[in-house]
N, C-alpha and C positions, 0 to 999 in steps of 0.2 A: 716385698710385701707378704708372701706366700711364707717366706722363713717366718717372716717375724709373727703372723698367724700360729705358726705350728709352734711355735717357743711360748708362745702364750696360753695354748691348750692347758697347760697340767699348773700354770696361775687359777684358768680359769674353773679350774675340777677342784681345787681346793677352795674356791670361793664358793662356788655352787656346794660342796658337801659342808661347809661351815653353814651354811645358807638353810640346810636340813637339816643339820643337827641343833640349829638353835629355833627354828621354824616353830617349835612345841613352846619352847619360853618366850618367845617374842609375841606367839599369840595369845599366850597366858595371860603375858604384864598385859598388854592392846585390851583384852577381854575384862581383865581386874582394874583400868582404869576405866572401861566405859561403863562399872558395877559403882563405882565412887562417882565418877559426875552424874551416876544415875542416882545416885540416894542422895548427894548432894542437894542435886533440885526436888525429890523429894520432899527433903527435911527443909528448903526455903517453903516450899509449899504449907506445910505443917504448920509454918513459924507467921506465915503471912495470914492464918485463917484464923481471926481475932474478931471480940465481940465489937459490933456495931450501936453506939448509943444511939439512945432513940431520938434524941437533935437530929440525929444523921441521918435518920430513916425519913423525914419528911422531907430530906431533899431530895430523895432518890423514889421514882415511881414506881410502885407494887408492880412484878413481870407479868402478868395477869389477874382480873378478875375473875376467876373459873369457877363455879360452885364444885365442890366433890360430889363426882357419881356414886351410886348405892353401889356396894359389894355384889349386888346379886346382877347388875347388867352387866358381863362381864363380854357379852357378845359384842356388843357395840364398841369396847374398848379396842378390837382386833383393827378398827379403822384407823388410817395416818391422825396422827398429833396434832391439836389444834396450831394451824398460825400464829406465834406469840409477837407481837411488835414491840420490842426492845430499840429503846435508843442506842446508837453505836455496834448495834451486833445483827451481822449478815442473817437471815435462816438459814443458812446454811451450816452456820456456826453453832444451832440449836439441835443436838441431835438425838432429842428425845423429851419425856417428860415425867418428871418422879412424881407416883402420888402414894402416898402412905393414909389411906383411911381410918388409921387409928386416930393421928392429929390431924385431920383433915388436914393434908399438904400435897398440894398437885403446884409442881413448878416447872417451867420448861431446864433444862440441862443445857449448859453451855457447856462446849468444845474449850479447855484448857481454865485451870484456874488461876486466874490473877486475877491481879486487887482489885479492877475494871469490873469484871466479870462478876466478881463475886461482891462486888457493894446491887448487884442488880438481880441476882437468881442466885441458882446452885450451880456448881461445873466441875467438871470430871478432871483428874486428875491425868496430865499427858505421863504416854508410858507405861499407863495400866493394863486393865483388860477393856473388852467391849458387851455390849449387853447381849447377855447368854450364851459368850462363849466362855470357854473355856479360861480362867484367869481370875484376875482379879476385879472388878470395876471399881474403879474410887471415885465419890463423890464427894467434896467438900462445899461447907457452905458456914456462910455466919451466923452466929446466935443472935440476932438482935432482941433489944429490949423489946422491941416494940411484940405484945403476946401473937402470937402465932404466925411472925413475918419469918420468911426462910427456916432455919433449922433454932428456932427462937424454943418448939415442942420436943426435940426431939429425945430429948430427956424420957421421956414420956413411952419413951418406945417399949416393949418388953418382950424378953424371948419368944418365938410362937406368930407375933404379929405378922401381917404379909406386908413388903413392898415392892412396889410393881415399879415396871419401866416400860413406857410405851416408845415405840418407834414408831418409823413408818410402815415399817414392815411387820412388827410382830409385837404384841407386850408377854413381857416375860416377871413371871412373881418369884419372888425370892422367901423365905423366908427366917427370919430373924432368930440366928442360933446363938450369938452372944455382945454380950457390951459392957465395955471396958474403958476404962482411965489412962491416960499414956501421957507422956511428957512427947514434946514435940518433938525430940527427938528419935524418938522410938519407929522410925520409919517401918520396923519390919511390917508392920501392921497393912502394908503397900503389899507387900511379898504375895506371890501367888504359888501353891502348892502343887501346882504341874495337874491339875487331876481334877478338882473342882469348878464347877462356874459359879462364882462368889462375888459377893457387893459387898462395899463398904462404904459406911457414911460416917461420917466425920467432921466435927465441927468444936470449939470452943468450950471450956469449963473451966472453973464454975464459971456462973453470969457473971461476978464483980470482981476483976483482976484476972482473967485466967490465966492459969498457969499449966495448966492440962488441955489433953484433947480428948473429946467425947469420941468414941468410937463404936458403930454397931455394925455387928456383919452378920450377913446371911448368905445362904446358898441356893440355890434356884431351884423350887421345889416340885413345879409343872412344867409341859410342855408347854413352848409359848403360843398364846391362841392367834 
């Protein structure tokens, strides 16, 4: 047994330094394919955030009543997110809530966007970044016809404006540095720049037929209060 150990040593030094010299490629290809199933499901994401007719909206219940708060109480804002009661969706699964005072839009943020989620609020895109850190945040959401149901205004948005994200812990405002037209699959628009803490919102274009995606992004312009 002890022979056939030591006859095997210099099999097994060549296995091991094959094992290191390909260590760099193997975790290359490993790294380059979990970059493809990652924009993969991106770009399903992209492709699934279609406008909502307004038939459709009356079977599905508005995620809140909330009136928008004035710009100037922004102390009161620092408290946890109101309880949304969503059919089908834990609070847990709520981890935040977008309000953009331009279009009066305050909606709670669901945890992952699918078709579920997003016929009933807005939701964040899994695999992005988180609010006010460092990355990217993606939020997508439908255009419905119905005037000013989920991202039905967001057209409306314009460089300059602020959009806030409340937590429970902190709301952080970003504010709106460009908006743009992309085909759905133009995933880069997901990409985060190593450097900034950036949102993106994203949803459907035009209203009839879309064939694009609405995109506005901002950067976080305050400390969050």
């Amino acid at each position: 047994m002890r022979t056939r150990l030591i006859r095997m040593i210099p099999y097994l030094l060549i296995l091991a330094g094959a094992l290191i010299f390909l260590w760099p490629t193997l975790t290359d290809r490993y790294e380059s394919y979990r970059q493809r199933e990652l924009l993969n499901a991106w770009e399903t994401n992209l492709k699934q955030i279609e406008q909502v007719p307004a038939e459709e909206d009356d079977d599905v219940a508005p995620p809140a009543a909330v009136a928008p708060e004035p710009l100037g109480n922004r102390a009161s804002q620092a408290e946890p997110p109101e309880t949304f009661a969503l059919k089908g969706v834990d609070e847990e699964a709520i981890e935040g809530v977008l309000i953009i005072d331009k279009i009066d839009l305050k909606l709670p943020i669901i945890t992952d966007a699918t078709q579920a989620h997003l016929k009933l609020s807005v939701a964040s895109i899994l695999h992005t970044g988180k609010p006010g850190a460092v990355g990217n945040y993606a939020i997508a959401g439908h255009r419905n016809r119905t005037y000013g149901k989920n991202f039905n205004r967001l057209d409306e948005v314009a460089i300059g404006d602020d959009i806030q994200v409340r937590t429970k812990n902190a709301t952080y405002t970003y504010t709106v540095e460009s908006k743009q037209y992309v085909l759905p699959t133009q995933v880069e628009v997901l990409k985060a720049n190593g450097k900034d803490r950036e949102i993106t919102l994203i949803t459907c274009h035009p209203m009839k037929n879309p064939t694009h995606r609405l995109v506005v992004k901002g950067k976080l312009s305050s400390e969050p209060e």
